[in-house]
C-alpha positions as CSV (number, residue, x, y, z in Angstrom):
1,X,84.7,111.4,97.6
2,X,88.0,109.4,98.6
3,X,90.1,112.1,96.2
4,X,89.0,114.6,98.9
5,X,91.1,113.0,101.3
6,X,93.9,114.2,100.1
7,X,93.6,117.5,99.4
8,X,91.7,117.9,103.3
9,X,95.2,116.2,104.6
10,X,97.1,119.1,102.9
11,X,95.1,121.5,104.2
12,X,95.1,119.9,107.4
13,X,98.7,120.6,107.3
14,X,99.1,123.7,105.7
15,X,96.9,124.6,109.0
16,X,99.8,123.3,111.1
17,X,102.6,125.5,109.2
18,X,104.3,122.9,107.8
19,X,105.0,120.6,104.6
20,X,102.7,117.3,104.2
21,X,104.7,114.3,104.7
22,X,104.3,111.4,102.2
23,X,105.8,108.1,103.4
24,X,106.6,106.0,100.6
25,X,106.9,102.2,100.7
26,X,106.8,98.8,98.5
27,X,103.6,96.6,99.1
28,X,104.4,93.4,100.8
29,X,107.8,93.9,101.4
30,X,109.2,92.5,103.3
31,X,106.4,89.7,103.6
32,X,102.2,90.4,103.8
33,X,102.4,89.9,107.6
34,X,104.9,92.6,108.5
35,X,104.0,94.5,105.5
36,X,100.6,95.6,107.2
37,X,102.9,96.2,110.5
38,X,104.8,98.5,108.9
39,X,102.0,100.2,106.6
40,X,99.5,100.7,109.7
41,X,103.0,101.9,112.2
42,X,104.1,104.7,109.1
43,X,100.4,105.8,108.3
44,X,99.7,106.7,111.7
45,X,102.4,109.1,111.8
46,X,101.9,110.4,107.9
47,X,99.7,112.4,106.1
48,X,99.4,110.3,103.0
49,X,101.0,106.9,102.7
50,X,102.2,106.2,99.1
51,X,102.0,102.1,98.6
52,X,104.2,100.7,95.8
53,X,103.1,97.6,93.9
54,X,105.6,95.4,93.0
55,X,107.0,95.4,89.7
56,X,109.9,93.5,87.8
57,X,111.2,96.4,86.0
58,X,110.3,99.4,88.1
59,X,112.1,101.9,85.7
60,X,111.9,104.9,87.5
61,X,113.3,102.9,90.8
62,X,116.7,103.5,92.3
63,X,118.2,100.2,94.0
64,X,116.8,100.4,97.5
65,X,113.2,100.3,96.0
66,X,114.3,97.9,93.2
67,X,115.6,95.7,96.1
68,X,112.1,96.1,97.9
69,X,110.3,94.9,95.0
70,X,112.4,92.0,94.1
71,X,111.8,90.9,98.1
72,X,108.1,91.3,98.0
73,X,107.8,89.2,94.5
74,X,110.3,86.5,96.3
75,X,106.9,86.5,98.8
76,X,104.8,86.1,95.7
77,X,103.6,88.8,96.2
78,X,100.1,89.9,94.2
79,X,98.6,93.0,92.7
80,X,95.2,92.0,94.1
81,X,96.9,91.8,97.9
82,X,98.3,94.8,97.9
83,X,94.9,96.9,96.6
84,X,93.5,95.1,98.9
85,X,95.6,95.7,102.0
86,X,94.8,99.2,101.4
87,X,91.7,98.6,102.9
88,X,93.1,98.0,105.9
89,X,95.5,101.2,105.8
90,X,93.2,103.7,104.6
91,X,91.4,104.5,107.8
92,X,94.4,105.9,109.1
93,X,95.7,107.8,106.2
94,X,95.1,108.3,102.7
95,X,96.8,105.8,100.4
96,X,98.1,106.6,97.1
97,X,99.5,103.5,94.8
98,X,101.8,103.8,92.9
99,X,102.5,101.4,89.7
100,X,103.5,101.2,86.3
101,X,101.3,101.0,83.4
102,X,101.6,97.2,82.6
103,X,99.4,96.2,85.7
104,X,96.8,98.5,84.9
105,X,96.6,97.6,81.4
106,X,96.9,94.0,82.3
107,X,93.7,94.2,84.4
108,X,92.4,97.3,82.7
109,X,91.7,100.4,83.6
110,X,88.2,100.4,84.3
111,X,88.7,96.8,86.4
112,X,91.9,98.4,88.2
113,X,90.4,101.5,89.2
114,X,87.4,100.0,90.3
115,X,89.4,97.9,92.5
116,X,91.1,100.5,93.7
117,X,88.0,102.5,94.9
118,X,86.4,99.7,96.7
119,X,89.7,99.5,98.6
120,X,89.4,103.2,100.1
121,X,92.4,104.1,97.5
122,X,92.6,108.0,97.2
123,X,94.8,108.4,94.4
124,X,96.8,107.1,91.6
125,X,101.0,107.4,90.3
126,X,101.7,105.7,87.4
127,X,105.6,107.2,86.9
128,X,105.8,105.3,82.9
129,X,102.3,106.9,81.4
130,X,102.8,109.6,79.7
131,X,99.8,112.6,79.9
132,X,99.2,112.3,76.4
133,X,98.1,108.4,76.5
134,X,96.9,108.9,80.1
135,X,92.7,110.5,78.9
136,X,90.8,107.4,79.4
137,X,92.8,106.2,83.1
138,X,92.2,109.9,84.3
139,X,88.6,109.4,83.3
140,X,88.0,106.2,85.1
141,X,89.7,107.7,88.1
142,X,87.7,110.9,88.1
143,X,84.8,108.7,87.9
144,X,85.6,106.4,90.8
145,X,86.7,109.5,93.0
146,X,90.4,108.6,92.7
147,X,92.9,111.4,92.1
148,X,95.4,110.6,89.3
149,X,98.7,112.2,90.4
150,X,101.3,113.6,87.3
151,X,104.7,113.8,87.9
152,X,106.6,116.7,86.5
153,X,110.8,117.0,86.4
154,X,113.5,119.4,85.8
155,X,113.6,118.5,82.5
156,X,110.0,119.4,81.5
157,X,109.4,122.1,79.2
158,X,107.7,124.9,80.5
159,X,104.5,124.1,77.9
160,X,104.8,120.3,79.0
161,X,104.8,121.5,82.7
162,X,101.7,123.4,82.3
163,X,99.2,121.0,80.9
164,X,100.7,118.6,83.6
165,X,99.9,120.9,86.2
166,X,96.5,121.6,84.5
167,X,95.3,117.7,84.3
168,X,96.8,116.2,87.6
169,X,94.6,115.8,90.4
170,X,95.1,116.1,94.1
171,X,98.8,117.4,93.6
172,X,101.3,118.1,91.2
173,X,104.6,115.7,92.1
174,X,107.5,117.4,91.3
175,X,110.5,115.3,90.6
176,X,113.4,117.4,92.3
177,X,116.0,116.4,90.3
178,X,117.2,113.7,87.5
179,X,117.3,110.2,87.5
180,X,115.4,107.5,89.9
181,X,114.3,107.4,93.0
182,X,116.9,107.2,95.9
183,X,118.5,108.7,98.8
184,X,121.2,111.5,98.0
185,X,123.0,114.1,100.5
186,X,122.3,117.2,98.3
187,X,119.2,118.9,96.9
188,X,119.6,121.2,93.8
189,X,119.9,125.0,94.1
190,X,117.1,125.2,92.0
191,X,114.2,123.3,93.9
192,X,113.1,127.0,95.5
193,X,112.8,128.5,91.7
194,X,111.4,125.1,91.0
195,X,108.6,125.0,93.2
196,X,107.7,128.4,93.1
197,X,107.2,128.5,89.1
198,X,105.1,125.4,89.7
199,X,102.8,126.7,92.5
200,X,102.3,129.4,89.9
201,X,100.6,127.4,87.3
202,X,98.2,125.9,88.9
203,X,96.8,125.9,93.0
204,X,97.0,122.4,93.5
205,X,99.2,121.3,96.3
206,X,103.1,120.6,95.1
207,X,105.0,118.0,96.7
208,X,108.7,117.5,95.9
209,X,110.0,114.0,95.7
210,X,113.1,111.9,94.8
211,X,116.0,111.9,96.6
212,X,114.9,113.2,100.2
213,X,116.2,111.3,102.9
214,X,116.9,113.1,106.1
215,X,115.1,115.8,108.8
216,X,117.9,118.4,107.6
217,X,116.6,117.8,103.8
218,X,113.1,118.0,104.9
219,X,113.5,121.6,106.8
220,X,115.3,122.8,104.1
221,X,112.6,121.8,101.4
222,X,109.9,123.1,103.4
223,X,111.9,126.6,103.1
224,X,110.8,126.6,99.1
225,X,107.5,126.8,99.6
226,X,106.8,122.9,98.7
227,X,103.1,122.1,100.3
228,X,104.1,118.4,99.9
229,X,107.0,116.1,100.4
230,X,108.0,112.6,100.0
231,X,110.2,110.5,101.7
232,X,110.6,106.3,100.1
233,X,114.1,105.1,99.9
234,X,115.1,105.8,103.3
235,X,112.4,104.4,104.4
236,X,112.4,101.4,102.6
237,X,115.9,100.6,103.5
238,X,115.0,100.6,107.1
239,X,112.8,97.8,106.6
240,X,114.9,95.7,104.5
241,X,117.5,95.9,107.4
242,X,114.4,94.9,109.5
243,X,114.6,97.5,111.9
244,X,111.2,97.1,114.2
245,X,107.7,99.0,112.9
246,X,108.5,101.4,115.8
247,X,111.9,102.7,115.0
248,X,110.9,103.2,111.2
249,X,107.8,104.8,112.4
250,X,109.8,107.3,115.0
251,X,111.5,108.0,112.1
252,X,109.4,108.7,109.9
253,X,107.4,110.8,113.2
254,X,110.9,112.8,113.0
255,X,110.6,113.4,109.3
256,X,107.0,115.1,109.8
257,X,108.3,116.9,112.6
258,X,111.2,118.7,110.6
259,X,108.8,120.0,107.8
260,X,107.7,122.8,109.4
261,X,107.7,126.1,107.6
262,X,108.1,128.6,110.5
């Protein structure tokens, strides 16, 4: 089962004492060719790669991602190559995609997911789909072995964040603060509290997102308790300055190496 891949590469790091690093970045960006480069150099030094498709309104983007997207649809860049460049990336780590709900509906879910499965996908993020119109996609992803990953913020209600923690699957993605996606200097005093009332509702892994960006963020974070945390916008801006596969992956190697908890 592909969705066991993700919970074996938090265990798998939870054995090492530290935080699971997930490495965000925006399928075939910044063209197909160094897009793999780039995928293949990060996975290798990750525990689960987070692949973006796309999108021309990516609501829940900040501008570095935004920026990614537009470059990659400048490429022409399809839904179908970037599921199916996960084929290529999945041997090395488990891949996540994350999209909004417009391209699965366009393709529909059944056709999407299945598509996703054949690829060696592990799991799903779709950031615009709320958990209330969301039954019949988890369905087709618990039937294809794919985990469907909810995202929970600090603006959830405490009712809200427990049925989220209840129906996601693989881990619970916990926004660490409000507004989109993108680098920022400063975490909220609250992401401890945060994490720990989460990790009390449910035992699925919880990985913090939005806004990390540094090593010093990262060892901080893993302080909280967080089992998981991701890392996109800075290293998505790395590759639209085209800095080489290897610096963004030592980098990124840098980033794991911070998220120990002891």
């Amino acid at each position: 089962m592909r969705a066991g891949r993700i919970a074996e590469a938090f265990a798998r790091a939870s054995s090492e004492h530290r935080a699971a690093l997930i490495s965000y970045i925006m399928g075939g960006d910044p063209d197909p060719v160094l897009f793999l480069e780039y995928a293949r150099s990060i996975a290798s030094v990750s525990d689960i790669i987070e692949i973006g498709i796309p999108f021309s309104d990516p609501i829940a983007d900040g501008p570095v991602i935004q920026a990614a997207s537009t470059r990659a649809l400048s490429r022409n860049t399809r839904v179908g190559a970037v599921v199916e460049a996960c084929g290529e990336i999945s041997g090395i780590a488990p891949v996540v995609l994350m999209t909004y709900y417009n391209t699965v509906h366009r393709a529909g879910e059944k056709e999407f997911v299945s598509r996703m499965s054949a690829a060696g996908v592990s799991g799903l993020i779709v950031p615009d789909l709320p958990y209330e119109e969301g039954t019949s996609l988890r369905r087709e992803c618990a039937r294809a072995g794919v985990d469907c990953i909810l995202l929970s913020s600090p603006s959830t209600k405490p009712e809200r964040a427990r049925r989220i923690a209840e129906l996601t699957s693989g881990f619970l993605y916990v926004v660490s603060r409000y507004g989109v996606t993108g680098a920022r200097t400063e975490m909220t005093e609250s992401l401890a509290s945060m994490v720990s009332s989460y990790r009390a509702l449910s035992s699925k892994p919880v990985a913090v997102g939005f806004g990390i960006s540094s090593p010093e963020q990262i060892r901080s974070i893993s302080q909280t308790g967080a089992d998981g945390i991701v890392v996109g916008s800075a290293i998505v801006s790395l590759i639209g300055k085209g800095e080489d596969p290897s610096v963004v992956s030592a980098f990124v190697s840098k980033l794991r190496d911070a998220s120990s908890s002891v």
